[in-house]
C-alpha positions in Angstrom: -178.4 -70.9 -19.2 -178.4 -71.8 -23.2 -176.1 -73.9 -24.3 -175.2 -75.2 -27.9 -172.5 -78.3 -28.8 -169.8 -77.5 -30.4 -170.8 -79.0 -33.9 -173.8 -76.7 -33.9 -171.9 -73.4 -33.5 -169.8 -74.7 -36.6 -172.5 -75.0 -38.6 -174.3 -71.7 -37.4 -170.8 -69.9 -38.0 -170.5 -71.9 -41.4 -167.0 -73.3 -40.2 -165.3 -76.8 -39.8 -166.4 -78.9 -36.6 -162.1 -79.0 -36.3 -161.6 -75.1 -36.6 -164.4 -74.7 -33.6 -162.3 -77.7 -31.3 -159.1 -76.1 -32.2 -160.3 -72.6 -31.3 -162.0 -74.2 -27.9 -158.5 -75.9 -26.9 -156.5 -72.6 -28.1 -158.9 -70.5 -25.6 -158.8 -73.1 -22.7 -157.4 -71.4 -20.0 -159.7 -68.2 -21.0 -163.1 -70.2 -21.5 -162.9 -72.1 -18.5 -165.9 -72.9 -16.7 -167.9 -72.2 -19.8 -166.9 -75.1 -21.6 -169.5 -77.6 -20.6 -168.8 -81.7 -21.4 -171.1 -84.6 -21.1 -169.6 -87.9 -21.4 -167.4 -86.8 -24.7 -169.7 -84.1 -26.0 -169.0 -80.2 -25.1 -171.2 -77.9 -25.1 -170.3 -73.6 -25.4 -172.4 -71.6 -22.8 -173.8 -68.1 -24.0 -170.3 -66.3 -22.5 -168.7 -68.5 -24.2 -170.2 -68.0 -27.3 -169.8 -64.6 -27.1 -165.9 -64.7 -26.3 -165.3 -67.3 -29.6 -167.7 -64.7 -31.8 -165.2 -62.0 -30.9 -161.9 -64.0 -31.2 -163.2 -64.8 -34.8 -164.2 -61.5 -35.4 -161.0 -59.9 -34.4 -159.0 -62.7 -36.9 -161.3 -61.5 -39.6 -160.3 -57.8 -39.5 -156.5 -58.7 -39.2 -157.0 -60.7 -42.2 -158.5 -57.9 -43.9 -156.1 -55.6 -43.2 -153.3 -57.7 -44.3 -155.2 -57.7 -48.1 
């Protein structure tokens, strides 16, 4: 299983460090087990990834419906 920290899928999706911890504690309950923490690092599995990809996507399109 791939896994990537959280400061690295920031900077792959070109958003704060913050904005990814907020998202990850907003989505809790839903990522569960896919959240992944050593000592006071976390790390994203690939399903979770893939969950915060389409959360982000789906906040983009409402966005762009608003405009």
């Amino acid at each position: 299983m791939k896994t990537v920290s959280l400061k690295d899928y920031a900077e792959q999706k070109r958003v704060s460090y913050e904005a990814v911890r907020q998202q990850v504690i907003r989505y809790k309950k839903e990522l569960g087990n896919h959240i992944i923490r050593d000592g006071r690092q976390q790390f994203l599995d690939e399903e979770a990834v893939a969950f915060l990809d389409e959360k982000r996507q789906k906040k983009i399109r409402m966005n762009k419906l608003k405009l």
